[in-house]
N, C-alpha and C positions, 0 to 999 in steps of 0.2 A: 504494500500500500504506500503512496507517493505520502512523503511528511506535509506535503503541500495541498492535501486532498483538503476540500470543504470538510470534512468528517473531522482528522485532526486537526484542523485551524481552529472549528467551533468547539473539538472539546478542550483545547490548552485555552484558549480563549474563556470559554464560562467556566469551566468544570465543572460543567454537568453530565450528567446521562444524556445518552441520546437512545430512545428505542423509535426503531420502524416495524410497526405492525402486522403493513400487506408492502407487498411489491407494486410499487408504483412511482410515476417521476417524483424524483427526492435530489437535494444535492446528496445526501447521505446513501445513493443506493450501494455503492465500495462495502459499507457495514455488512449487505449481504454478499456473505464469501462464496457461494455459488449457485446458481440458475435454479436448484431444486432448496434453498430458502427463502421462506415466507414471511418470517422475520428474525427481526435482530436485536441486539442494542448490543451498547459499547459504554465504558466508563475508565476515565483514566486511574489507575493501580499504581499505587505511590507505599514504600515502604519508609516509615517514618516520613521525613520531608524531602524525599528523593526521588522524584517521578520516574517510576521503574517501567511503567509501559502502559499497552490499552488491552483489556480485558473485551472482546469482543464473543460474543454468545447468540448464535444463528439458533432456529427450530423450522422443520418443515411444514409449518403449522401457520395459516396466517393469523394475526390476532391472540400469538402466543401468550406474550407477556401483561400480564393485568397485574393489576398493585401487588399482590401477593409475589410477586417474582422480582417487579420491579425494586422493592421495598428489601429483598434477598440478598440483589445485587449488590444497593446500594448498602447495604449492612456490610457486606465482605468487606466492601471497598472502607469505610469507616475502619473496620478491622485492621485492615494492614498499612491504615498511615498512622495507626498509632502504635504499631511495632517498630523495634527499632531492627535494621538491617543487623544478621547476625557478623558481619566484616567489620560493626561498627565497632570504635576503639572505647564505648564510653561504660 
């Protein structure tokens, strides 16, 4: 995935979630990683204060993700920026 993609601009940009639902025009369609996903989301995954990467999660399902998954996600993600990296020196 291009670092310059609409997908990650908007998510280093707000830090939010991004889910797509169905397949349809989105700048975000890159989220779904291939032709047989119906949706997706993505959130960026930061270990302690170190933005470690994007946590992206397809289902072939349109209309997968409802607050219950959504709300999962974004729990991990809470999770592990308040871990501190195990290389760390402190």
């Amino acid at each position: 995935m291009d670092k310059n993609s609409e997908l990650i601009l908007f998510l280093t940009d707000s830090q939010e979630l991004v889910c797509l639902n169905n397949r349809k025009e989105s700048p975000f369609n890159d989220l779904l990683l291939s032709e047989s996903m119906k949706s997706g989301l993505a959130i960026i995954i930061y270990l302690g204060n170190i933005e470690y990467g994007i946590l992206i999660v397809n289902s072939v399902q349109p209309l997968f993700f409802r607050n219950k998954e959504i709300v999962f996600i974004e729990n991990l993600a809470r999770i592990t920026r308040k871990t501190e990296p195990i290389w760390s020196n402190k």
